[in-house]
C-alpha positions as a printed Julia matrix, in Angstrom:
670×3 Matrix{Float64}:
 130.89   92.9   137.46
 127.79   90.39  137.57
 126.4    88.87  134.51
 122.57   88.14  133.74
 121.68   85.11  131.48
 118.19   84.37  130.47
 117.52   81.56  128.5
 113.73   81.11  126.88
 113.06   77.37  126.45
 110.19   76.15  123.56
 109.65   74.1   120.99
 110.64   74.9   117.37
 110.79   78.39  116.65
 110.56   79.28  112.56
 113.78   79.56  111.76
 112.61   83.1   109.82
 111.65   84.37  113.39
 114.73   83.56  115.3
 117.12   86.55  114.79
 114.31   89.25  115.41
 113.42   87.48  118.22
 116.71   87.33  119.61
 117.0    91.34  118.85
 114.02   92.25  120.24
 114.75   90.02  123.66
 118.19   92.67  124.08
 116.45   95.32  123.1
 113.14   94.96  125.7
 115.56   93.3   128.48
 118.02   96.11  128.26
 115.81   98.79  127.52
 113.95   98.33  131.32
 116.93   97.75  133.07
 118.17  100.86  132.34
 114.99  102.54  132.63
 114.78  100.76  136.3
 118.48  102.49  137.18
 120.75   99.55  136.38
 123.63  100.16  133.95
 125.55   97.56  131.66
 128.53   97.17  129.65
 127.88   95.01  127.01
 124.54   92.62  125.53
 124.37   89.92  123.26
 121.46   87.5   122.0
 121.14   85.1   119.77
 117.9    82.57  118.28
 117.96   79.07  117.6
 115.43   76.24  116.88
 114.39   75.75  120.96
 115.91   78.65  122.77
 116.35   82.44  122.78
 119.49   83.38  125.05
 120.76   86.62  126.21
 123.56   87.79  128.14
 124.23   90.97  129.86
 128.11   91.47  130.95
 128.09   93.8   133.58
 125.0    94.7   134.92
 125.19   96.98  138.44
 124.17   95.19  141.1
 121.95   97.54  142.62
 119.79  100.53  140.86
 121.45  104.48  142.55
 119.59  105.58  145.06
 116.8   108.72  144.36
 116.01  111.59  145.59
 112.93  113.47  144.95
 111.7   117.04  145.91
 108.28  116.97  146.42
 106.25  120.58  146.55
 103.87  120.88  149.71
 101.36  123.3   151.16
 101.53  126.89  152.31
 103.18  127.09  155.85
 100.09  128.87  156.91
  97.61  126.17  155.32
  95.31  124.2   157.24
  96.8   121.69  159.67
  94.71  118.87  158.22
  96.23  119.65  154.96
  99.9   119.99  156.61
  99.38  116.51  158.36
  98.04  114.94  155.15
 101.28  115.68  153.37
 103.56  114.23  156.4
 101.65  111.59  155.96
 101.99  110.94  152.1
 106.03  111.75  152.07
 106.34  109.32  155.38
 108.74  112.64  157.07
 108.15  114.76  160.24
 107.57  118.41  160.17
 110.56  119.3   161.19
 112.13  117.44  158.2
 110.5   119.47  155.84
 112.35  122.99  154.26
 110.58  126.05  153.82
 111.01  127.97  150.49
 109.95  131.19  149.06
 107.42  131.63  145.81
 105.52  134.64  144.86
 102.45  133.39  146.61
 104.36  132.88  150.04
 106.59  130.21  151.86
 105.82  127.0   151.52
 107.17  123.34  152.76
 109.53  121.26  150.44
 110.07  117.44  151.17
 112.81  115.66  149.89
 112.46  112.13  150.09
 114.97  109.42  149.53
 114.74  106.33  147.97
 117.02  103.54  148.11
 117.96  101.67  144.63
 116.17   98.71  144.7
 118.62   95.1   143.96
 119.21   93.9   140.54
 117.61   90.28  141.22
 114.48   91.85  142.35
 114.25   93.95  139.15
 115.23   91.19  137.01
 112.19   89.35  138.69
 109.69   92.02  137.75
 111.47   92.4   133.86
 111.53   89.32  132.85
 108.15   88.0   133.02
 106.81   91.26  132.25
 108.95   90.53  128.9
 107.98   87.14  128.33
 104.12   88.48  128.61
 104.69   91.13  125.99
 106.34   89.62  123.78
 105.91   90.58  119.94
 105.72   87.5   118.54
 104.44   88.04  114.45
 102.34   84.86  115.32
 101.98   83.29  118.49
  99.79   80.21  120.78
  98.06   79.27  123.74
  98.69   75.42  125.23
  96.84   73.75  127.93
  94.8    75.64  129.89
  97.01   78.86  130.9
  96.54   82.32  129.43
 100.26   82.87  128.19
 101.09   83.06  124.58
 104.13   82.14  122.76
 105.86   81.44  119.57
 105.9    77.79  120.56
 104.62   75.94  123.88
 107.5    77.1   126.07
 109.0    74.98  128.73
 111.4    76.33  130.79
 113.23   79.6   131.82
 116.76   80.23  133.06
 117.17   83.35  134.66
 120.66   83.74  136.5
 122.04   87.0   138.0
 125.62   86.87  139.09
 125.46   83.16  138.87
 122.44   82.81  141.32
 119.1    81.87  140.23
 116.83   85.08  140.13
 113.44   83.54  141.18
 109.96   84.38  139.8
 107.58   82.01  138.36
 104.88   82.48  134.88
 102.06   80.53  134.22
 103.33   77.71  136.26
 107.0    78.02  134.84
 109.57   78.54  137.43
 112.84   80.09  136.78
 115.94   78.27  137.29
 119.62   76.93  135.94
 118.62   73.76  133.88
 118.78   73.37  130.34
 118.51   70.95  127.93
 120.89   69.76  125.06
 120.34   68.52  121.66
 116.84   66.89  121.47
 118.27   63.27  119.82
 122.03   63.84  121.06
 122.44   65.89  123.9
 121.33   65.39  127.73
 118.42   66.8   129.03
 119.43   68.36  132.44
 122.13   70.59  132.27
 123.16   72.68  134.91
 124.55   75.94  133.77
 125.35   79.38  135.61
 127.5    82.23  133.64
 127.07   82.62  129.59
 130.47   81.04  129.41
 129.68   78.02  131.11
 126.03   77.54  129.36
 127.83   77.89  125.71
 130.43   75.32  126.9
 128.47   72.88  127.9
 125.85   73.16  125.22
 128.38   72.28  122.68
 129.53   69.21  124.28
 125.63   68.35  124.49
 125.42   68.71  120.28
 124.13   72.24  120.11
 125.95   75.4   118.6
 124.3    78.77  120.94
 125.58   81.26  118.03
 123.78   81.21  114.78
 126.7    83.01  113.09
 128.63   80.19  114.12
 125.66   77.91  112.71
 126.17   79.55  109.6
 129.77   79.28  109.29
 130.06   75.56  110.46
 127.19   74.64  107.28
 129.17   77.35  105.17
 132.7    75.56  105.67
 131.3    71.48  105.56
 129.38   72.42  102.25
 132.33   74.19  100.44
 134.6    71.1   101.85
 131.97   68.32  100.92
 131.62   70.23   97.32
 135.22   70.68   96.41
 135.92   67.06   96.88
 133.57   65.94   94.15
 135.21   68.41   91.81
 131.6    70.56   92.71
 130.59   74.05   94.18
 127.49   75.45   96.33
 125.23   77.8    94.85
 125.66   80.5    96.75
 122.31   81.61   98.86
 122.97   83.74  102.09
 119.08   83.29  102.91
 119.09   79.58  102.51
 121.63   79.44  104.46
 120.15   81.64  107.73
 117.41   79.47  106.94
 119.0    75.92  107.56
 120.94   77.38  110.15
 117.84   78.27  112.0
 116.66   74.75  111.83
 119.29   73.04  113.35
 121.3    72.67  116.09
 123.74   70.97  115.38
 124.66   71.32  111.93
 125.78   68.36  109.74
 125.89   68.7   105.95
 124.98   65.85  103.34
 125.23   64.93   99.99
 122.67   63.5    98.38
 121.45   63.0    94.37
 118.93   62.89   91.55
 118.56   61.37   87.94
 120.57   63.25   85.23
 117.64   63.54   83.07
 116.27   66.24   85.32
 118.88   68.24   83.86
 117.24   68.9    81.07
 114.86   71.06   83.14
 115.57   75.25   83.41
 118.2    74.8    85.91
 116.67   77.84   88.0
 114.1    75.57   88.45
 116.01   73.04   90.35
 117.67   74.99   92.37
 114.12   76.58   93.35
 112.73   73.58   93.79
 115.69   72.26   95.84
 115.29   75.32   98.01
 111.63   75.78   98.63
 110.77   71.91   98.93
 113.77   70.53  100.61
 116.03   73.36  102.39
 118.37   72.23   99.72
 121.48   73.9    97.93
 122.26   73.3    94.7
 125.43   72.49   92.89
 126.97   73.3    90.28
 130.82   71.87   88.4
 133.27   74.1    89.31
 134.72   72.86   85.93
 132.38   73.86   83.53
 129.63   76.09   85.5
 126.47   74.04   84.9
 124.61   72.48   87.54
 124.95   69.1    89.01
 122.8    66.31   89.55
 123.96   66.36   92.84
 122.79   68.76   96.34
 123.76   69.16   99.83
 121.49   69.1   102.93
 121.76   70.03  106.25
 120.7    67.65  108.99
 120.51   68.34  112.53
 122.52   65.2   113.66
 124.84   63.0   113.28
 123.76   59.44  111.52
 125.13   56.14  112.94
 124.6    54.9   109.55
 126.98   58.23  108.03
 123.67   59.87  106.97
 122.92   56.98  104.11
 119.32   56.95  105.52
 118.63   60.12  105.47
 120.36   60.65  101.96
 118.04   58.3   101.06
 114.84   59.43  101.91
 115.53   63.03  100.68
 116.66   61.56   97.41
 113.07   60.15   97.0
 111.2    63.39   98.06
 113.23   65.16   95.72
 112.98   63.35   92.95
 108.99   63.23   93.17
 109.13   67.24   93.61
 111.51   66.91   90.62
 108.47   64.94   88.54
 107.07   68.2    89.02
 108.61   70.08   87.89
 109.4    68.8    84.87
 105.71   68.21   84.29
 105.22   71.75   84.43
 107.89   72.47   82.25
 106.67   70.1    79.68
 103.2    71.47   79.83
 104.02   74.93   79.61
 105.8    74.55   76.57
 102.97   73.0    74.45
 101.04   76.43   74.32
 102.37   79.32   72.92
 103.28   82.74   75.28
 101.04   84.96   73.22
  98.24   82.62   73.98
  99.24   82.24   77.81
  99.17   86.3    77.39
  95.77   86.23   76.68
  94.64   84.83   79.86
  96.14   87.89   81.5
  92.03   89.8    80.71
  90.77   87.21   83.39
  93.03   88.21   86.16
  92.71   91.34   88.54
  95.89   93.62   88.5
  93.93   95.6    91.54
  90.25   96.3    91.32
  90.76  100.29   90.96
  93.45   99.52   88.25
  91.91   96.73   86.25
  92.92   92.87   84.88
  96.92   91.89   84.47
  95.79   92.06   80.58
  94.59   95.64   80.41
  97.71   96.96   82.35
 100.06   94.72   79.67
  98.43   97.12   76.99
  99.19  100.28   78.96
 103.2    98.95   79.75
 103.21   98.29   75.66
 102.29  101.59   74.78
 104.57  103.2    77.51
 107.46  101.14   76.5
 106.75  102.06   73.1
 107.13  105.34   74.34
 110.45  105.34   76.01
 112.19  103.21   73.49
 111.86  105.72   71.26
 113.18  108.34   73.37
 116.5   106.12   74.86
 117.28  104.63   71.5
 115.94  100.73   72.04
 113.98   98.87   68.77
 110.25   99.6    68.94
 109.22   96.6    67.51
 110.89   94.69   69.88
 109.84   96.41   72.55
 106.56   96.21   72.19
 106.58   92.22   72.18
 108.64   91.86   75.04
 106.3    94.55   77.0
 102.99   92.22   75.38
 104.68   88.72   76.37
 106.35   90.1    79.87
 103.83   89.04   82.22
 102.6    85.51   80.33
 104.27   83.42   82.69
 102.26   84.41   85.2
  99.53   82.03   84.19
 101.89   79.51   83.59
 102.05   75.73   85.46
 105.6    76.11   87.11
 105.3    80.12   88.01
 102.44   78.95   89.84
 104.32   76.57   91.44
 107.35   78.78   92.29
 106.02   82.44   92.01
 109.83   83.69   92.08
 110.4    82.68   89.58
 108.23   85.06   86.97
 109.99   86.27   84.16
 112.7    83.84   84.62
 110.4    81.11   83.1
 109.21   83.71   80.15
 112.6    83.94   78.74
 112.98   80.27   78.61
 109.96   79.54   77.23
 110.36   82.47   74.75
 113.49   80.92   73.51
 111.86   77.54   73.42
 109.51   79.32   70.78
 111.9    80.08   69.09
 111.74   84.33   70.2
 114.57   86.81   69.53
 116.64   86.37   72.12
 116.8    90.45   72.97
 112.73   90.27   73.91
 113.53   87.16   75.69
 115.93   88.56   77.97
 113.86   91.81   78.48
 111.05   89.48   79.31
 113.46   87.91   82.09
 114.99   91.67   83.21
 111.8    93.63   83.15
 111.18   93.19   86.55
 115.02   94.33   88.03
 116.72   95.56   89.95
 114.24   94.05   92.41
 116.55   95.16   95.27
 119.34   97.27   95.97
 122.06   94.5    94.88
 120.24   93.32   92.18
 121.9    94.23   88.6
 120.15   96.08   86.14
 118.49   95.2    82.34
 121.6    95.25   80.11
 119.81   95.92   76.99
 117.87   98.96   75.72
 114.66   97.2    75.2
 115.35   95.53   78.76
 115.57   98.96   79.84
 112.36  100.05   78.22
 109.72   97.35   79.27
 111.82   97.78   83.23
 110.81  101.57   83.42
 107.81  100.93   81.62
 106.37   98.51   84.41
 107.45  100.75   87.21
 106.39  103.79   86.07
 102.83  102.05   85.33
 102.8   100.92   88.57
 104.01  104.24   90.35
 101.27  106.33   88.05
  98.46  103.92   88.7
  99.13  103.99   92.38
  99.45  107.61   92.6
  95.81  107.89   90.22
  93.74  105.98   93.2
  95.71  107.79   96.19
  97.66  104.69   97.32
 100.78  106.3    97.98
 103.39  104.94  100.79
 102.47  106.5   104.22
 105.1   106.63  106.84
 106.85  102.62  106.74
 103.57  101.42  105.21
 104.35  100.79  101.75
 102.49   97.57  100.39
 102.71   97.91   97.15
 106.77   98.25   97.01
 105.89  101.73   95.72
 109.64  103.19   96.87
 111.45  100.42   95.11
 109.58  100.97   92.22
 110.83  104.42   91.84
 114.25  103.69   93.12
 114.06  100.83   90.25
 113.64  103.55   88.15
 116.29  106.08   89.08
 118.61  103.47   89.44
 118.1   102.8    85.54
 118.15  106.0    84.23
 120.93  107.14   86.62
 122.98  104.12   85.69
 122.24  104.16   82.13
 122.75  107.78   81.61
 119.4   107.96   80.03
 117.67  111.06   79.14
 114.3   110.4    80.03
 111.59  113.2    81.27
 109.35  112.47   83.98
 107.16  115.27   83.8
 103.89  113.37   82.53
 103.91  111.37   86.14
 102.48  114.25   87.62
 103.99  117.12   90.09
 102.9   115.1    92.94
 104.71  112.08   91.81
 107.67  114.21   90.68
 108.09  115.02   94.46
 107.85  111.19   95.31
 111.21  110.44   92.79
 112.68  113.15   94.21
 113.02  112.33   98.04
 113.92  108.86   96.56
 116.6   110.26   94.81
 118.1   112.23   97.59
 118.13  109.27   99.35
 120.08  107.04   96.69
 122.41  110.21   96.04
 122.91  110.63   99.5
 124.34  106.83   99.76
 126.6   107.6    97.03
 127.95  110.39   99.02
 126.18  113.7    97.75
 124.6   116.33  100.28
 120.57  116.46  100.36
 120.72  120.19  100.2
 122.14  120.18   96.85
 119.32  118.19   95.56
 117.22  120.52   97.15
 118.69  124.02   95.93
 118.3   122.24   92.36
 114.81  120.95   92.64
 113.89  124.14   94.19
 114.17  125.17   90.56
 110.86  123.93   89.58
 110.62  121.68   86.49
 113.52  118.97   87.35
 112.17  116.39   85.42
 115.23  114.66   83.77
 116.63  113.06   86.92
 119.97  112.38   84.84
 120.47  116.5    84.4
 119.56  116.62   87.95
 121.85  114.9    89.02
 124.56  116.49   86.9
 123.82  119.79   88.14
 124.32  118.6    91.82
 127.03  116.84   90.93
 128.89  119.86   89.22
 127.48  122.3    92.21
 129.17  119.77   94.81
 132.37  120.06   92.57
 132.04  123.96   92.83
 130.93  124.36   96.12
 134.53  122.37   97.31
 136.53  125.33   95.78
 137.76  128.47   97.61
 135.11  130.88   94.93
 132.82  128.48   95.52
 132.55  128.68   99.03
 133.62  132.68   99.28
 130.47  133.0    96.42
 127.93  130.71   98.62
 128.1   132.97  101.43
 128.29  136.49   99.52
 124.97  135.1    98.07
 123.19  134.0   101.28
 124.3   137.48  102.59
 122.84  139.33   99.85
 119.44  136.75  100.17
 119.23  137.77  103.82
 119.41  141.28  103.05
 116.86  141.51  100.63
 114.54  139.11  102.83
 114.53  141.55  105.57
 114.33  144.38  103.39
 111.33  142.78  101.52
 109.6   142.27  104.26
 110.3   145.57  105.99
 108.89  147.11  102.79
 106.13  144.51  102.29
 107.24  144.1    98.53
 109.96  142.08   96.47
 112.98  144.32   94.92
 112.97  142.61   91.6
 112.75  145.89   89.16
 115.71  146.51   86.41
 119.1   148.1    88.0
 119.19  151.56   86.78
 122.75  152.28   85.67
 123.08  155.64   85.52
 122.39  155.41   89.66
 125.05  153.37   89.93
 128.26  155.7    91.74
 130.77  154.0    93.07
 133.04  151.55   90.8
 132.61  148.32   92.95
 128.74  148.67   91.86
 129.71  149.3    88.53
 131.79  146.58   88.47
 128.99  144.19   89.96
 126.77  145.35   87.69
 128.95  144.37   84.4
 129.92  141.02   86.01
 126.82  139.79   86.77
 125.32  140.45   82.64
 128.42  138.79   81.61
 128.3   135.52   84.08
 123.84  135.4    83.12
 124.62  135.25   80.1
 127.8   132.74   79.85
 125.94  130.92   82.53
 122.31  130.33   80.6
 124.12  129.35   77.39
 126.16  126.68   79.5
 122.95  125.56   80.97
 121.32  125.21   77.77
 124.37  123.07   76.45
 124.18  121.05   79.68
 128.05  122.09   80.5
 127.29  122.79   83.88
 131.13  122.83   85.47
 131.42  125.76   82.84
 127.98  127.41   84.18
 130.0   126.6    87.71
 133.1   128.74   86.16
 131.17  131.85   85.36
 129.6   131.92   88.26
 132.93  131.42   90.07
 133.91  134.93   87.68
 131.14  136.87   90.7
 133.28  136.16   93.7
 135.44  139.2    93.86
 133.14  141.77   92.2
 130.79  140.41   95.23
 133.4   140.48   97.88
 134.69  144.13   96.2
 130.74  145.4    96.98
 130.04  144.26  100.39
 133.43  145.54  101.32
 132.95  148.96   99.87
 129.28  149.68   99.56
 126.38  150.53  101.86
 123.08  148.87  100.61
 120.99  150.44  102.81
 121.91  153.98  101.74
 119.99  157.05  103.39
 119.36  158.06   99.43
 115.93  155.99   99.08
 116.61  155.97   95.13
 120.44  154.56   95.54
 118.87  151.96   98.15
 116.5   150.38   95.71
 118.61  150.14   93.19
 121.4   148.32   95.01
 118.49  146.15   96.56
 117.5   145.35   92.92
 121.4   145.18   92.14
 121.84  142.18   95.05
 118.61  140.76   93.39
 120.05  140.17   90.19
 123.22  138.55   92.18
 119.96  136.21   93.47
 118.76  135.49   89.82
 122.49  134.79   88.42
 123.22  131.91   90.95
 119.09  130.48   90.52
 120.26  129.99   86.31
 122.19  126.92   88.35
 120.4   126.33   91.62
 118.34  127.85   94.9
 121.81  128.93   96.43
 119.64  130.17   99.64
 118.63  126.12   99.81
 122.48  125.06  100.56
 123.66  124.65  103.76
 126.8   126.53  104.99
């Protein structure tokens, strides 16, 4: 079947736009096609420094033809009105049907429409496309009225390997590309995907940023292990160079060994944010090496020595720097930096980055005591933890906050343990990041987020739909991922009810990625103070273990039937059932039998709840299944005795209240 390639010609696109770009090109291209009547089979798009490219394998030729049944006037309206509607469906009276409504007959039209040709939809698409495109940032040139990422030159547009024509702001569609700006030829005639890809490798350019990616990936690890040396692994860098080249070629180049003695986070920083630069390190004894690879988008006649060269200088000035910074840093003391935290706005409801350091000391202060971490040291970390901030070289390289702190904590000669909380406080920063190891880590970590999370919350700045600018949700997942991980016993009641709700739907959402059902979180929130997210999670986990078992299951739904009973019975007699079971109305055995089994499992059930043993709350629960099972098989609830009806109403209530020691059963699914 026919194939459409489009190919959007400009100059440099960031490299941080490309693969959006390149998504959102399939996605609008696709989405009208379809919309228009044409089906496909397959799509695929990629980014790269001049061009955005997609291909669409099997595309129908022409859109299916329509047919639409259009309502007319009364058979007996005026002819005016009659003629009118001939007129607007383009048919003759005796094409029309008659049908019968309520009101009469009336005429029915129903007109066909031939499905238009792919090149002439592809004509109205594509421009349409280019016009709205949703650039983050885009330009005007010259005089014309389009905007783009970049000044854009030319557009291929092929359908079936004939050009589809249409023409934008002066730019007419056609089959010529270029190559490789230094490298490549400029006029290359191309027709099918296949084709275009071929020939713009032999022209020096790689269509396939993947492929981008894995050429750099492969040189670097090859260039590396012959000096006895290794890449610093860093998948954004990477996307990053890959985005600014075409044709990858990777270089080694060098600095002075002295720069070693800077932190060697900040070299590797530096290397990155300066120079699109990777660091390396000795594969034989882990440090780093005065040595880095970059990636240059061609190949040298001199074997790259000039280039080397002139990013060896750069560097090493950037370098200077750095180690400027790191000097100057060091020759005033953390507490003092701290100090210079009053002057600095935090967020003008929530005061300066000094006066929230005093509320994160007195939190941490707080939770150390309650997980088991050193107050003292607590306290100092939480007080030092944001001192860098002010510092030379975090202003330099933001990222690196915290990071700095510990070294220059050490340098002072600090207990190592506040040190590294200093560095950890801030983690997990994302999903894969690792957590604070130590207890006082673990302290001044929560500490910050939950400040952050309560502060937020006090001045109604909560995250609204994807809106969150303030990282609010990976604050709080921060948090559960602590505690969670940690085991730590640590009450969240005093952030609010509000805010309790908040780390709740942010825990479903981490339990449900570890393979736990949402409902389960909900049947044991439903249970109203569910503050200690690690006994939360306990219970579900324990419920989720009972709920796989055959008295699990059989109890589940002998509980939502005796829920749905009462519910209808409640509300039939416009009050709850929730008096004491009289036993001497109790007449047959299986109600007996309920009765007795249902005092034994509250009871066994509450004390296992109160010594957190929640698979043996699970078991005595699991003791109810065939004293329920014996009662809905033998007993009528809905007796024509009013007094025997109440009571078993009040008797399935207490079956209600046995399972809620545990969890909102009627909150499970199934």
């Amino acid at each position: 079947m026919p194939e459409l390639l489009i190919e959007l010609f400009s100059e440099e696109i960031p490299a941080r736009m490309q693969q959006k770009a390149a998504d959102d090109l399939r996605q609008m291209v696709t989405g009208a096609l379809v919309e228009a009547g044409l089906t496909y089979e397959g799509a695929q798009a990629h980014g790269g420094a001049r061009r955005l490219v997609l291909s669409v394998e099997g595309l129908d030729a022409k859109a299916a033809d329509v047919a639409e049944e259009r309502k007319g006037p009364r058979v007996d309206a005026p002819p005016a009105a009659i003629e009118g509607f001939l007129k607007s469906t383009g048919l003759r009276l005796d094409q029309l049907t008659v049908q019968d409504d309520k009101k009469g007959q009336f005429y029915l039209a129903m007109i066909r429409k031939p499905g238009r040709e792919a090149p002439e939809i592809i004509a109205g698409i594509v421009p349409d496309v280019i016009r709205r495109f949703p650039w983050p940032k885009s330009m005007r040139w010259g005089s014309g009225a389009l905007r783009w990422v970049r000044p854009l030159h030319s557009i291929i547009c092929t359908f079936d390997g004939e050009v589809v024509p249409f023409e934008i702001e002066g730019i007419r569609s056609g089959h010529v590309t270029r190559g490789h700006r230094f490298m490549g030829a400029q006029a290359i005639e191309v027709r099918r995907f296949e084709d275009y890809c071929l020939k713009l490798n032999r022209e020096f350019v790689i269509v396939d940023a993947h492929q981008r990616q894995d050429t750099i990936r492969a040189e670097a690890r090859n260039l590396s292990f012959a000096q006895g040396l290794e890449p610093i692994e860093d998948e954004g860098l990477l996307k990053e160079t890959a985005g600014l080249v075409e044709w990858p070629v990777v270089l080694m180049g060098s600095f002075d060994d002295s720069f070693l003695a800077v932190p060697p986070e900040v070299i590797a920083t530096s290397l990155k944010t300066h120079q699109k630069c990777f660091a390396l390190r000795s594969t034989a004894t882990g440090g780093l090496a005065s040595r880095y690879l970059l990636v240059s988008n061609m190949i040298a006649p001199d074997g790259g020595k000039t280039i080397i060269a002139g990013n060896n200088k750069v560097i090493a000035a950037r370098l200077s720097d750095a180690r400027f910074f790191w000097d100057q840093d060091r020759k005033v003391r953390l507490g003092d930096w701290a100090k210079k935290l009053d002057a600095i706005t935090f967020h003008a409801k929530l005061g300066s980055q000094g006066a929230r350091v005093q509320r994160i000391e007195e939190l941490a202060a707080g939770i150390a005591k309650t997980i088991g971490a050193d107050v003292e040291k607590t306290r100092l970390a939480a007080r030092l933890a944001k001192a860098d901030l002010v510092t030379g070289m975090v202003g330099e390289f933001p990222e690196l906050q915290g990071v700095m702190g510990r070294y220059y904590a050490l340098d002072q000669g600090i207990d190592p343990d506040v040190a590294d909380a200093i560095r950890d406080h801030y983690k997990p920063v994302g999903p894969s990041d690792t957590i604070p190891v130590s207890k006082v880590g673990q302290a001044v970590a929560l500490a910050d987020k939950l400040d952050t999370l309560t502060g937020f919350w006090s001045i109604d700045e909560k995250p609204t739909g994807s809106k969150d600018p303030y990282a609010l949700r990976r604050a709080a997942l921060g948090v559960i991922r602590i505690i969670l991980d940690k085991g730590l016993r640590l009450p969240l009641g005093f952030c609010g009810a509000d805010l309790l709700s908040f780390f709740a739907d942010r825990l479903k959402v981490h339990l449900k990625e570890q393979g736990l059902r949402h409902d389960l979180i909900d049947a044991v929130f439903a249970l109203g103070n569910q503050d200690d997210l690690a006994l939360v999670v306990k219970r579900v986990e324990a419920l989720s273990a009972f709920l796989e078992t055959d008295d699990g299951r059989n109890l589940l739904a002998g509980v939502k039937r005796a829920s749905n009973i009462l519910r209808i019975e409640e509300k039939k007699d416009g009050r709850a059932h929730d008096g004491d079971v009289h036993i001497n109305q109790l007449i047959k055995g299986e109600e007996k039998a309920l009765h007795a089994a249902i005092n034994q499992a509250m009871g066994q059930t509450r004390r296992a709840v109160e010594h957190e043993d929640f698979a043996a709350a699970m078991a005595a629960l699991a003791r109810l299944r065939a004293p329920v099972d014996d009662f809905f098989a033998h007993v009528t609830v809905n007796d024509k005795d009013a007094t025997f009806r109440e009571n078993r109403l009040r008797l399935l209530n207490r079956i209600r209240a046995a399972t809620a020691e545990v969890a909102d059963f009627s909150r499970i699914e199934g």
